[in-house]
C-alpha positions as CSV (number, residue, x, y, z in Angstrom):
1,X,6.1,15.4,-3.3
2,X,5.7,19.4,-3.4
3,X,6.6,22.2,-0.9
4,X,2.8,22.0,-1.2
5,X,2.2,18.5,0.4
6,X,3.9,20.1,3.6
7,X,0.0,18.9,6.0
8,X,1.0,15.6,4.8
9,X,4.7,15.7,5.7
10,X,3.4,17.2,9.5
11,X,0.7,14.9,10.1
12,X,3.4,11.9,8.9
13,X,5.9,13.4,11.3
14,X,3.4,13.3,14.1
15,X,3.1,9.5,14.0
16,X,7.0,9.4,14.7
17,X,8.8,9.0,18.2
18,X,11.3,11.5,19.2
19,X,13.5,8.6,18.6
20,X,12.2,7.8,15.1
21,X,12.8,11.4,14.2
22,X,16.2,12.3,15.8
23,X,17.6,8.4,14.1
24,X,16.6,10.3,10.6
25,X,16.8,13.9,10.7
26,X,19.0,14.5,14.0
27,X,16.4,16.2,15.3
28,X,12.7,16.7,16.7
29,X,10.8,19.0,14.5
30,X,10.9,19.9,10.9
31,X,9.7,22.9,9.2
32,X,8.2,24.0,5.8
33,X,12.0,25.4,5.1
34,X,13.9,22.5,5.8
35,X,11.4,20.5,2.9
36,X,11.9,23.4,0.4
37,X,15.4,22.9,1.0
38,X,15.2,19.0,0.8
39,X,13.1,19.4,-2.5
40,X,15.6,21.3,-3.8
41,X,18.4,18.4,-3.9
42,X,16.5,15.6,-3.6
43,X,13.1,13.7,-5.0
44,X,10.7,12.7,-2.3
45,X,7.9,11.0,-2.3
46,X,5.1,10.3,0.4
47,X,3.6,6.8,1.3
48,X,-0.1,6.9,2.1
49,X,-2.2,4.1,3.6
50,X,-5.4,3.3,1.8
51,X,-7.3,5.6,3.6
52,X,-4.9,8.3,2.7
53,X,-2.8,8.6,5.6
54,X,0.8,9.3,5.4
55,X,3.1,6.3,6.5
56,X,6.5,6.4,5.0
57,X,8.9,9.3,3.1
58,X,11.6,8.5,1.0
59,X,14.1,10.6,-0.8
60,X,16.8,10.5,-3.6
61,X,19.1,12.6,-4.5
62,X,22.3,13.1,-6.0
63,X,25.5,12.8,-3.7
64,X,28.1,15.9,-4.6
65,X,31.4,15.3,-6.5
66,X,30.2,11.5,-7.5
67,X,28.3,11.3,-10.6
68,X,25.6,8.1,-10.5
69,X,25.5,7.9,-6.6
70,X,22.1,8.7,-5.0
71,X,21.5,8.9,-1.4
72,X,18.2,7.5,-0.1
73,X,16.7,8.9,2.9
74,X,13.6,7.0,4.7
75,X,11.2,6.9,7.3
76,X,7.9,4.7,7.9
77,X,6.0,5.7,10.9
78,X,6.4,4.4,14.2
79,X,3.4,1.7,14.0
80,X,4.3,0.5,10.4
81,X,7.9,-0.7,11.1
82,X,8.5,-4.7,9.9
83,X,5.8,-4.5,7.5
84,X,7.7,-4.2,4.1
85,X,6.9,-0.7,3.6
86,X,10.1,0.7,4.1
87,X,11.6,-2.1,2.1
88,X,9.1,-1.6,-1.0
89,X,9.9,2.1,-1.3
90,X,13.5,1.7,-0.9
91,X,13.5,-0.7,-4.2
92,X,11.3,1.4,-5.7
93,X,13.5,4.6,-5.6
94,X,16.7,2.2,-6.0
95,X,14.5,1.3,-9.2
96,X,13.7,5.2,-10.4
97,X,17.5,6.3,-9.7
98,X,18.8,3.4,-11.6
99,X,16.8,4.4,-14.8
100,X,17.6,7.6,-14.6
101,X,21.1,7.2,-14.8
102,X,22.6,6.1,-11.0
103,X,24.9,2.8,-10.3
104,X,25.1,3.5,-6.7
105,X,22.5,4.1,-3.7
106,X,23.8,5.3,-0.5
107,X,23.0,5.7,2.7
108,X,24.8,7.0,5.9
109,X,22.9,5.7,9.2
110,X,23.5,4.4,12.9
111,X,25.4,1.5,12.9
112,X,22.9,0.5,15.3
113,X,20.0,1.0,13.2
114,X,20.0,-2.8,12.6
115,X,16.6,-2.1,10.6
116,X,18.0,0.1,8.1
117,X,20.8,-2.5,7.7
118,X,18.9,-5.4,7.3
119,X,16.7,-3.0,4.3
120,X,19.9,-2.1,2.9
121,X,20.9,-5.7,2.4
122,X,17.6,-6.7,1.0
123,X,18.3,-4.1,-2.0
124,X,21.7,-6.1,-3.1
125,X,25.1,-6.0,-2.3
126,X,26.4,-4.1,0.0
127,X,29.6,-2.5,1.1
128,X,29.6,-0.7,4.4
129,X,32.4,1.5,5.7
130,X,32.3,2.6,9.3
131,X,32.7,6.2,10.5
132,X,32.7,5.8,14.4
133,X,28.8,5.4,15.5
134,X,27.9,5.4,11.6
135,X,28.1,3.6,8.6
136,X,27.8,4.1,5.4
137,X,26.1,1.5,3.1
138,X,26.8,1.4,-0.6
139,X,24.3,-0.4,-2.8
140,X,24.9,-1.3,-6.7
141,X,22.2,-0.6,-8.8
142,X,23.1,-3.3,-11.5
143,X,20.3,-5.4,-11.2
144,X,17.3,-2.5,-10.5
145,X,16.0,-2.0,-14.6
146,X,12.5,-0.5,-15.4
147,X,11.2,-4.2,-15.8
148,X,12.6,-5.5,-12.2
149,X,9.4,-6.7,-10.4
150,X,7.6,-5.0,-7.5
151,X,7.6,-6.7,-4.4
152,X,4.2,-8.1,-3.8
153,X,2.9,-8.4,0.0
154,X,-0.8,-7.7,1.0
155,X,-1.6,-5.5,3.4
156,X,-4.5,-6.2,6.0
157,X,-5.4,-2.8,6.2
């Protein structure tokens, strides 16, 4: 994703509850600044539906002062939640950070964003440290090589 794909980023954000949004980005609305600055630390990349609608983002990017630990951010649209989409792009940037160099994915959520949690555990083990309402959920990226298989799942749709 480009500072350039910033329609597709709006209309994706439009599909999202208040709730969906504020869970991800602590707040309601995002603007073309906020994903220049996001571009400029992380890489992002954009879901799209076969009829080229934007369903899911997802993020890497490096965590300061820890050299090989990525941070993932994601977020699937409102209606596609429990459909393996968030779950397929998750492994697939676990997959792209371990390659290019990372041993660790992060990611700092709710600890009441049970979803997220049960994603995070999907990717391998785990270790999660709580921070009052949060946690923070360490991945290892030993087993995610270049040849690791794709998760397969058909999509009606």
């Amino acid at each position: 994703m480009t500072a350039a794909d910033w329609d597709l980023v709006a209309a994706f954000h439009a599909q999202c509850s208040e709730q969906n949004l504020l869970r991800r980005w602590g707040r309601t609305r995002l603007t073309p600044r906020d994903l220049t600055r996001l571009l400029a630390q992380a890489q992002c990349w954009i879901g799209l539906d076969a009829n080229e609608r934007p369903l899911a983002l997802v993020g890497v990017g490096p965590v300061s002062r820890e050299p090989g630990v990525v941070d993932l951010g994601l977020q699937v649209a409102d209606d596609r939640h429990r459909q393996g989409i968030g779950t397929a792009l998750a492994r697939q940037a676990a997959r792209i950070a371990h390659t290019r160099g990372s041993h660790t994915l992060t990611a700092f959520t709710q600890a009441s964003n049970a979803p997220m949690l049960r994603l995070l555990e999907h990717l391998g083990p785990t270790r999660v440290t709580r921070d009052g309402p949060y946690v923070e959920v360490r991945v290892a990226l030993d087993a995610y090589t270049s040849d690791t298989p794709a998760p397969i799942r058909t999509d009606p749709t």
